[in-house]
C-alpha positions in Angstrom: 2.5 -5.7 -1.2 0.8 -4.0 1.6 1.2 -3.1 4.8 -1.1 -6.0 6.6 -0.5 -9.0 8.5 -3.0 -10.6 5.9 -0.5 -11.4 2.7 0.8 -14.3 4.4 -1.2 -14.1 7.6 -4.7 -12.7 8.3 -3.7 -9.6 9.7 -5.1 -7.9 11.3 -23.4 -4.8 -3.0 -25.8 -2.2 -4.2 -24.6 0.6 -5.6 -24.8 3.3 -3.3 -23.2 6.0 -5.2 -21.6 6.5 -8.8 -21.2 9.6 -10.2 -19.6 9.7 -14.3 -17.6 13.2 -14.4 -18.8 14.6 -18.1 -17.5 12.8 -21.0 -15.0 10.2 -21.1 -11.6 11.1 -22.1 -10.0 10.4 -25.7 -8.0 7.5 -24.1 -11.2 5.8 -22.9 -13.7 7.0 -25.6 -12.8 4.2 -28.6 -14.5 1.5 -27.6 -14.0 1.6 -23.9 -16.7 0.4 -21.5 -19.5 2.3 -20.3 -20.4 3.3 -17.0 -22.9 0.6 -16.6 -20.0 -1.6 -17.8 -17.9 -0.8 -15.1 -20.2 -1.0 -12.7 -21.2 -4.1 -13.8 -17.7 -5.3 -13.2 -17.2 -4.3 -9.9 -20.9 -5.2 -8.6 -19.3 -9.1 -10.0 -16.1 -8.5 -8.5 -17.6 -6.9 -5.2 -19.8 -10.0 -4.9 -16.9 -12.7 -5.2 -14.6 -11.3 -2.9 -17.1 -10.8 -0.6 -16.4 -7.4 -0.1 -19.0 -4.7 2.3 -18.0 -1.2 0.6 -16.3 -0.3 -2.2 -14.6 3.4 -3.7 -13.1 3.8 -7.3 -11.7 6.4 -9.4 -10.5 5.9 -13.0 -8.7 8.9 -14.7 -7.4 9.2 -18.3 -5.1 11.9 -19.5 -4.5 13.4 -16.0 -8.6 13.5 -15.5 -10.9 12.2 -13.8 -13.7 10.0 -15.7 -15.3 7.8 -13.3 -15.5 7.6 -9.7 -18.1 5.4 -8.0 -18.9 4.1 -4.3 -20.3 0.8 -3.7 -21.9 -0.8 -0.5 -22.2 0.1 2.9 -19.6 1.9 5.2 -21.9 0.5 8.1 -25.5 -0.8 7.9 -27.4 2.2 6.4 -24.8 4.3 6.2 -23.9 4.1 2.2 -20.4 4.6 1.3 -19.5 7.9 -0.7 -16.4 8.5 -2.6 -15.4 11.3 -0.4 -14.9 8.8 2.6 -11.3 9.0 4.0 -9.3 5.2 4.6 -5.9 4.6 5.6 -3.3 4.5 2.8 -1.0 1.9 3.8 2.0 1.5 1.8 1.3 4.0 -0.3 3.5 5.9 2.4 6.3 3.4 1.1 5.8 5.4 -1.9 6.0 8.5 -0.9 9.2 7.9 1.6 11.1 6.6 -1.9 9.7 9.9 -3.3 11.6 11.3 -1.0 14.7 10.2 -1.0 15.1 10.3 -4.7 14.0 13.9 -4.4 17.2 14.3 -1.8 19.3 12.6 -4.1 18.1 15.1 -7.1 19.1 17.4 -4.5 22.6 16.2 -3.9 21.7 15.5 -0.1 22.5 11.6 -0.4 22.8 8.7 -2.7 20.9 5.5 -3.0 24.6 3.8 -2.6 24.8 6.0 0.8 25.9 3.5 3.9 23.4 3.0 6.4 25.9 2.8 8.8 26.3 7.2 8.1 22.8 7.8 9.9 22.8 4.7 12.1 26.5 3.2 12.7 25.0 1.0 15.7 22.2 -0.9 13.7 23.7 -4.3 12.9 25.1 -5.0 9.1 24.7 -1.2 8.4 28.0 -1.0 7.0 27.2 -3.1 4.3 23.4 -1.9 3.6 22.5 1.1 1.5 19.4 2.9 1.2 18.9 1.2 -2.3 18.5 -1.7 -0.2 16.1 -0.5 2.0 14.1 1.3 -0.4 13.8 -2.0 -2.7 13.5 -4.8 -0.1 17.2 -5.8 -0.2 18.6 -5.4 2.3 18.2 -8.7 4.3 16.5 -7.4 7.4 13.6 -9.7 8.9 10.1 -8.3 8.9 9.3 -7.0 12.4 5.3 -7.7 11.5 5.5 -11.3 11.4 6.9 -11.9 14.6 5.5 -13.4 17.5 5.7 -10.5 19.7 4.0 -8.2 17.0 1.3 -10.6 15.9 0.4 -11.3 19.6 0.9 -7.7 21.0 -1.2 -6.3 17.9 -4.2 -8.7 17.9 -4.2 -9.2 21.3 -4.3 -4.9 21.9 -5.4 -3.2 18.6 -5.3 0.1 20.4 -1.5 0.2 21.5 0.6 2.5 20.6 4.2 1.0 18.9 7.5 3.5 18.6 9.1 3.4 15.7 12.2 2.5 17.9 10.0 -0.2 19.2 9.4 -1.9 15.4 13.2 -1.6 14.4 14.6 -3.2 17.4 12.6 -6.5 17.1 13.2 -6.2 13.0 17.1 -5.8 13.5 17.2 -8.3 16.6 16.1 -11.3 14.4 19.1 -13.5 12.1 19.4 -11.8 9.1 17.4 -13.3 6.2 20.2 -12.9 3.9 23.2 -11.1 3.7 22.6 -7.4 2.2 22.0 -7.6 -1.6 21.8 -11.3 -2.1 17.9 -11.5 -2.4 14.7 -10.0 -2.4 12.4 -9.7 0.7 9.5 -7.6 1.2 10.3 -6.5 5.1 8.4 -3.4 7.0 11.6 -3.1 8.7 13.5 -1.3 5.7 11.3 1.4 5.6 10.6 2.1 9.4 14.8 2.9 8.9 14.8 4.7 5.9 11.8 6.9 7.6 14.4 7.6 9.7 17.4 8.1 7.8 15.1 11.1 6.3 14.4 12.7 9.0 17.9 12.6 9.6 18.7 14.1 6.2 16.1 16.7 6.1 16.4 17.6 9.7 12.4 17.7 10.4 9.6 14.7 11.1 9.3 12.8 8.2 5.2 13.5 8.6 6.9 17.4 7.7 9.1 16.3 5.6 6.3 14.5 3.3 4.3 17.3 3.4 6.5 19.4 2.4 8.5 17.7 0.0 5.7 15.6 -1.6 2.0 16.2 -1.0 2.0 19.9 -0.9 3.6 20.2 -4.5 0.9 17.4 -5.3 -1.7 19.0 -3.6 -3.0 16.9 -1.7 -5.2 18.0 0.6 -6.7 14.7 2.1 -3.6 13.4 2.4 -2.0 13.5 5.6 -0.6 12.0 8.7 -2.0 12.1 12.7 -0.6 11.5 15.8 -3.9 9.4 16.7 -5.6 6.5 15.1 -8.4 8.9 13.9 -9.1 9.3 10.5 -10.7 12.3 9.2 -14.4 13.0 8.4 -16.2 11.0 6.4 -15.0 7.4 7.5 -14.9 4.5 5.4 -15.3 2.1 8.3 -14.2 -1.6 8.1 -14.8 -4.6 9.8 -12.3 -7.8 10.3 -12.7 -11.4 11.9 -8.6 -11.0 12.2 -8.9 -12.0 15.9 -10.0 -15.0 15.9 -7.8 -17.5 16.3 -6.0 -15.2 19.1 -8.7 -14.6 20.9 -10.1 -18.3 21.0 -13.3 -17.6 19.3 -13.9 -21.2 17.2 -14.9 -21.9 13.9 -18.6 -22.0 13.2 -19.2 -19.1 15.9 -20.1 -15.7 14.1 -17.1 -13.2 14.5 -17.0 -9.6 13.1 -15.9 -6.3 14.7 -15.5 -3.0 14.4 -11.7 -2.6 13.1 -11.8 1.2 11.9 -10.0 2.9 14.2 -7.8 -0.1 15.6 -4.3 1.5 16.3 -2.3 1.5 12.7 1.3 2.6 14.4 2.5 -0.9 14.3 2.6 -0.4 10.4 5.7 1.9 9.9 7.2 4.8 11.2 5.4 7.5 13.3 4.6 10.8 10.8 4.0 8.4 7.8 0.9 6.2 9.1 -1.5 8.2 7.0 -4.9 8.6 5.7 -5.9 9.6 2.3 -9.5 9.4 -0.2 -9.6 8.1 -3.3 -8.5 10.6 -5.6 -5.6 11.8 -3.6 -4.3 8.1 -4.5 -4.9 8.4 -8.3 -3.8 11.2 -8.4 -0.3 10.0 -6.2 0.4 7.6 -8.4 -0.2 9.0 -11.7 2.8 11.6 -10.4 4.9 9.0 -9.3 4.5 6.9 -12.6 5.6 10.1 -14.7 8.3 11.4 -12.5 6.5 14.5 -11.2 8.9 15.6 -8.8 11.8 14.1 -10.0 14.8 13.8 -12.7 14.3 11.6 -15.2 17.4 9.7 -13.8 15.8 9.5 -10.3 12.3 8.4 -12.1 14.1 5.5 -13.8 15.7 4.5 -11.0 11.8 4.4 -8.9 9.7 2.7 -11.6 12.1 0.9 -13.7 11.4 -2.9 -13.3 15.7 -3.4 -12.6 15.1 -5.9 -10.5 13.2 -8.9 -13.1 15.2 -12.5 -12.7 16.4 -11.2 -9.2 15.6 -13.2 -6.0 14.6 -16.4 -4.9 12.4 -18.4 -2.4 14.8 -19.3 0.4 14.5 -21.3 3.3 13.6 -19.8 6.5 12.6 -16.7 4.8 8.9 -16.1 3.9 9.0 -13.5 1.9 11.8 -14.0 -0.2 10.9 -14.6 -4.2 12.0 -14.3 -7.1 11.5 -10.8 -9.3 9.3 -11.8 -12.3 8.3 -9.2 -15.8 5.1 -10.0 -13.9 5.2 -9.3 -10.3 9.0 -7.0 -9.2 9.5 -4.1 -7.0 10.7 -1.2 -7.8 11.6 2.3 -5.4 8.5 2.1 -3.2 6.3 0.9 -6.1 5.4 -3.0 -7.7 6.0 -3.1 -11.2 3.4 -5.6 -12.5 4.0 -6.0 -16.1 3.5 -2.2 -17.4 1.7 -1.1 -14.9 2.8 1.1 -12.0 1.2 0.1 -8.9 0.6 -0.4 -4.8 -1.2 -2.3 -2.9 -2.7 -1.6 0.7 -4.0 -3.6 3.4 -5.1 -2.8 6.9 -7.2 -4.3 9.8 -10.7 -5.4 7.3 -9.5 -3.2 4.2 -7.4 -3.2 1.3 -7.0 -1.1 -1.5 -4.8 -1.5 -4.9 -3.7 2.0 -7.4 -2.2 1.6 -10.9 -1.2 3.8 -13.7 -0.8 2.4 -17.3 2.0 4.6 -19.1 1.0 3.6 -22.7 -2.6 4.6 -22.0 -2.4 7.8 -19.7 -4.8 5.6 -17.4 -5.2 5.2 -13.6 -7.1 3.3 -10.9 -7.5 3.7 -7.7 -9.7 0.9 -5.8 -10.4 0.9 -1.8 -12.6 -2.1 -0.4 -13.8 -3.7 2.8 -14.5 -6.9 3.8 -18.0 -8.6 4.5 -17.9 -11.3 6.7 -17.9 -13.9 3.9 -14.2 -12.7 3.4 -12.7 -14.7 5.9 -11.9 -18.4 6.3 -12.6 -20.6 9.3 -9.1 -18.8 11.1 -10.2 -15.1 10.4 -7.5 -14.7 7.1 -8.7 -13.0 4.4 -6.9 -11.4 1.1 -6.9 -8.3 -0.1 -9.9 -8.3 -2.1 -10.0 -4.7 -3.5 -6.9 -6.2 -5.7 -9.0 -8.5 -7.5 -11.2 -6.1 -8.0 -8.5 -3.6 -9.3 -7.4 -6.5 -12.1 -11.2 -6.9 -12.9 -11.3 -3.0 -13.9 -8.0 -3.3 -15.4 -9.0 -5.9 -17.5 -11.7 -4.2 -18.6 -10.2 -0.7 -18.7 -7.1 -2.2 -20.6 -7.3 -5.5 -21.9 -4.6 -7.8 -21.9 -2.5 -5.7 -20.0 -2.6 -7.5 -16.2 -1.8 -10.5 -15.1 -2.7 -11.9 -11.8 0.1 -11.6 -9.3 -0.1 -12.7 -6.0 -2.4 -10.8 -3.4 
């Protein structure tokens, strides 16, 4: 999942550079693809999901083998793999992180009451941060209602509290009662960004630093108070707002969405931007417990929750849990991979680490006008690309999930 309006909504090809770090690793050497191979994959891939710009990484063994940028950021300006990009819900990730590092630490549970932090937030006695951190806890998606949708298309720039976001999550019916299915809702983690600030006693923007990307170093990882993102820009482009802003079918629509204001997408501190190999390197430490006990590992990346959930009435989001497609602490189990997906105003991304083979990918794209449909939706298109590699990286070992 990712942190978009476009899963279920449209939310908001030359190479340009490749570079091939000397000497594949052990895990790739046997009969892995070549360079050209892979770029001969994603140049296909690129080209069918219409997609402007493109950044990859592939490491083996904790090291990096490949990383290649495709496309333009903006007309002659070619993309580079040191471009920086928004990192969506890879902030979910880090915010589990950190709570099983607090509960390593004795400072809470995952069976821990809501109600302890926030007493006044309705159902809290019978939510626990489990549920919040693995979509169960029944509370409606703030993003895909009416108010959001309109007040983010209709003023990209505003600025949303996170007080904001939980009130019109939490003032909605209850999708189900805590526990009783599965549904993927921004709402759970704008609280349980809160809860941890409560727990640690700091801004969770501090408290990620400090707790996860300084012991993972990394450096272009990191949240502002602004919708900047740092020097180099990957810059995106989106036809998201069309159908708000009237503009028919037929008529050409694209626009600058780069630095459209991303504080609608979860709480303040953990709207973050990130390059490509900080996220290879993030998930490759998440998928082997880095930072944490092997129990609070398990209890991240485990797939626990296969056979669990259901489509429901009323409720959007809610599925069922499948060996393909289930989510974990944070993280999306899909089959043996590890990954995440991100979205965000003409971008998308997709990371992925494959335990048997020691192998990551991290993928970052952005959309060409030929991404989106006659109402401005458009998928994530730097996932398909992500199972093209992985295909060819590691066959047999994805299948397609929804995206």
């Amino acid at each position: 999942m990712a942190l978009t309006l476009g899963v279920r909504k449209a939310c908001i090809a030359a190479l340009a550079f490749a570079t091939i770090l000397p000497g594949f690793s052990p895990a790739l050497a046997a009969g892995a693809p070549s360079a050209a191979t892979i770029e001969t994959v994603v140049r296909s891939s690129m080209a069918k999901n219409h997609l402007k710009a493109l950044v990859i990484q592939v490491r083996s063994n904790g090291a990096v083998v490949y990383t290649g940028a495709f496309g333009d950021s903006m007309t002659g300006v070619p993309a580079t793999p040191d471009m920086h990009f928004r990192n969506g819900a890879m902030a979910f990730t880090y915010m589990s992180t950190l709570l099983l590092e607090l509960v390593d630490r004795k400072k809470t549970t995952l069976d821990t009451k809501l109600s302890r932090y926030f007493p006044d937030l309705p159902n809290a006695g019978g939510i626990t941060l489990r549920n919040l951190a693995q979509m169960t806890s029944g509370y409606a998606d703030y993003v895909y209602q009416p108010e959001t949708i309109q007040g983010v298309y209709r003023d990209p720039f505003r600025q949303w509290t996170p007080e904001e976001l939980t009130q019109i999550g939490v003032s909605k019916p209850m999708e189900f009662a805590p526990g009783a299915n599965w549904g993927y809702s921004h709402t759970n983690y704008v609280i349980l960004g809160r809860v941890l600030e409560k727990i640690t006693g700091m801004p969770i923007a501090d408290a990620i630093r400090q707790y996860v990307l300084e012991p993972l170093d990394l450096k272009q990882t990191g949240a502002l108070s602004t919708p900047e993102i740092p020097e180099p820009v990957l810059h995106a482009f989106s036809s998201e707002r069309r159908e708000v802003l009237g503009v028919k079918p037929g008529v050409p629509f694209y626009e600058e969405a780069t630095f459209w204001n991303p504080s609608w997408t979860t709480i303040e501190g953990a709207v973050e931007t990130t390059d490509i190999s900080d996220l290879g390197v993030s998930i490759e430490a998440v998928a082997t417990g880095k930072l944490l006990s092997p129990a609070s590992s398990a209890a991240q990346i485990i797939p626990s929750l296969v056979g669990f959930g259901h489509a429901q009435p009323g409720c959007s989001a809610c599925r069922a849990n499948t060996a393909v497609f289930n989510y974990g602490l944070g993280v999306i189990d899909a089959g043996p991979w590890i990954m995440q997906t991100l979205g965000f105003a003409g971008a998308s991304g997709a990371v992925g680490y494959l335990p048997s083979q020691h192998l990551a990918i991290a993928v970052e794209g952005t959309n060409g006008p030929g991404a989106y449909d006659a109402d401005g939706n458009a998928g994530l298109g730097a996932v398909a690309v992500f199972h093209a590699l992985a295909d060819g990286l590691a066959p047999n070992t994805m299948q397609s999930f929804p995206h």
